[in-house]
C-alpha positions as semicolon CSV with decimal commas, in nm:
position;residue;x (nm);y (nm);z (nm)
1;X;12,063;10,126;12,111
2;X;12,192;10,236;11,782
3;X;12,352;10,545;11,783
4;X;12,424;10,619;12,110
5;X;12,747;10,501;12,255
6;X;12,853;10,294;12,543
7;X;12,959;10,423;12,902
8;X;13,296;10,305;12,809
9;X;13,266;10,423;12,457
10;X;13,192;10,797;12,634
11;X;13,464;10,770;12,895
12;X;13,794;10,690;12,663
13;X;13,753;10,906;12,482
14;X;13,975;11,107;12,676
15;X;14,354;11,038;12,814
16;X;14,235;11,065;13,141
17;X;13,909;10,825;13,096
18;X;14,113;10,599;12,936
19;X;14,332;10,561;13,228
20;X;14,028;10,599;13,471
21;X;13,860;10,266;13,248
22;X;14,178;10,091;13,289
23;X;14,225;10,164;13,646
24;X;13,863;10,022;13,770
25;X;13,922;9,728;13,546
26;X;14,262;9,591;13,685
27;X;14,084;9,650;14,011
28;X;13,802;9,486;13,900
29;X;13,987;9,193;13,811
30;X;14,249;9,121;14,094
31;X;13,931;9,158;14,351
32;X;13,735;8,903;14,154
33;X;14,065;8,697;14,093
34;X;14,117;8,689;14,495
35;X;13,764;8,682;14,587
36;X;13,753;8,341;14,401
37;X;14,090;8,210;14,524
38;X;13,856;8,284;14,895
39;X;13,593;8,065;14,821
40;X;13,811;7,804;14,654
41;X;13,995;7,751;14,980
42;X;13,727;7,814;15,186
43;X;13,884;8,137;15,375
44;X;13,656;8,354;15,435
45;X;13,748;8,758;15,520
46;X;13,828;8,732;15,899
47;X;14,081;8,453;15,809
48;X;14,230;8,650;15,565
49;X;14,306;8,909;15,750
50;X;14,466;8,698;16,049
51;X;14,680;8,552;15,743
52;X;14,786;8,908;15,645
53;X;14,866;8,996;16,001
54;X;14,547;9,259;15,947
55;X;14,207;9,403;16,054
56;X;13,914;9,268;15,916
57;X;13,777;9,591;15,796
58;X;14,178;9,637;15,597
59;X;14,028;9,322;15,427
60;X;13,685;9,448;15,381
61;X;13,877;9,791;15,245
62;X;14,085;9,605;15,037
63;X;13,806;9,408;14,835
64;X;13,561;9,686;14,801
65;X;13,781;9,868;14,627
66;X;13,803;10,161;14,861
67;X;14,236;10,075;14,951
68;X;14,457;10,149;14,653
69;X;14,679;9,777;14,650
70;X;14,998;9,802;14,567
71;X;15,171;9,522;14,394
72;X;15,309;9,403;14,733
73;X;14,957;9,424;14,874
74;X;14,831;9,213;14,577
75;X;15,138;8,962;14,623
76;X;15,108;8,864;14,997
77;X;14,741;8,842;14,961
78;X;14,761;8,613;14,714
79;X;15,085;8,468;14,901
80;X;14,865;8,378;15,168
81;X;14,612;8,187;15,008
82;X;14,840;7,954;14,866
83;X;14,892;8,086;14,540
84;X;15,190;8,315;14,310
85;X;15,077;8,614;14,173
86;X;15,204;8,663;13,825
87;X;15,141;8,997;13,626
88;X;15,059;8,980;13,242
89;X;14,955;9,262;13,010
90;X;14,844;9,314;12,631
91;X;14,806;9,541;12,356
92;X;14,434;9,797;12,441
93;X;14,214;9,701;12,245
94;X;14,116;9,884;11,934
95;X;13,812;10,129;12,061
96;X;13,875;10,443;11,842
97;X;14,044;10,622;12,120
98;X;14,412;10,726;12,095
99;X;14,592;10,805;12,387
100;X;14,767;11,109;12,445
101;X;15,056;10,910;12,614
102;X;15,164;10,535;12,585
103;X;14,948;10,323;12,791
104;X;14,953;9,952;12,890
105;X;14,646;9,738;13,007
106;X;14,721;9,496;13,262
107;X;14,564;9,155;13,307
108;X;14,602;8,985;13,653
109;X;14,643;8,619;13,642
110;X;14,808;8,386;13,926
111;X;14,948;8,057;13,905
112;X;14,926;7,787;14,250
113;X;15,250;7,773;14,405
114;X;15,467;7,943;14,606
115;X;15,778;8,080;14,519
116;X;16,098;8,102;14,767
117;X;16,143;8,472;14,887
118;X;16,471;8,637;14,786
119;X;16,708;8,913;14,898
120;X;16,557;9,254;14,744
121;X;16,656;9,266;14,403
122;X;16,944;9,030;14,388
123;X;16,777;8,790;14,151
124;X;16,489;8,633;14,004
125;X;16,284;8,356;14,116
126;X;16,255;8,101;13,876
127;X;15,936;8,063;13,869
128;X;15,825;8,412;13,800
129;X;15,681;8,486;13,489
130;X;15,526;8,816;13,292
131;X;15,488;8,857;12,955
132;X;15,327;9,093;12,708
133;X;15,373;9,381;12,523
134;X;15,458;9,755;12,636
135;X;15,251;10,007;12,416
């Protein structure tokens, strides 16, 4: 295939591919992420969604890809299943393609535990954690 470029290659080249890539990856990833957190505790979708307080077809929705999840979404779903979600991001990789606007990749990770709830925004729990670098 020398020569001709790669899908991804093609598609960020742009601002707005770049963000598009980045989007469907991070999706990509926390479905995958929670998906295997499933199987690992043997819940399947119908269970999740009596966790959640939800329909099965939300779930269904929600791991498809067709629901935008918002970082609360993300966190009681993972909440649920036993597990803290934590948030980490890192520099884009080098691909050629310089974005019009300061972007940051984000790479979805989770840790097992779960931590205490607190009053909206008074503190911190100790055991959250993110890390990385802002571009």
């Amino acid at each position: 295939m020398s020569g001709q470029s790669s899908l991804k290659d093609r598609l960020t080249k742009t601002h707005e591919g770049l963000l598009l890539w980045h989007q469907e990856r991070s999706i990509l990833d926390v479905t995958e992420k929670i998906c295997e957190l499933m199987e690992r505790e043997g819940v399947n979708r119908a269970q999740l969604a009596k966790r959640l307080g939800k329909t099965r077809g939300y779930v269904t929705q929600l791991l498809d890809g067709t629901t935008n999840m918002t970082v609360r979404t993300i966190s009681d779903v993972f909440t649920v299943l036993g597990y803290e979600f934590l948030a980490n991001c890192r520099p884009l990789e080098s691909s050629g393609a310089v974005p019009a606007q300061p972007v940051q990749a984000i790479q979805w990770t989770c840790s097992f535990g779960i931590s205490s709830a607190l009053p909206f925004l008074s503190s911190v729990s100790p055991t959250t954690h993110l890390e990385g670098t802002l571009l």
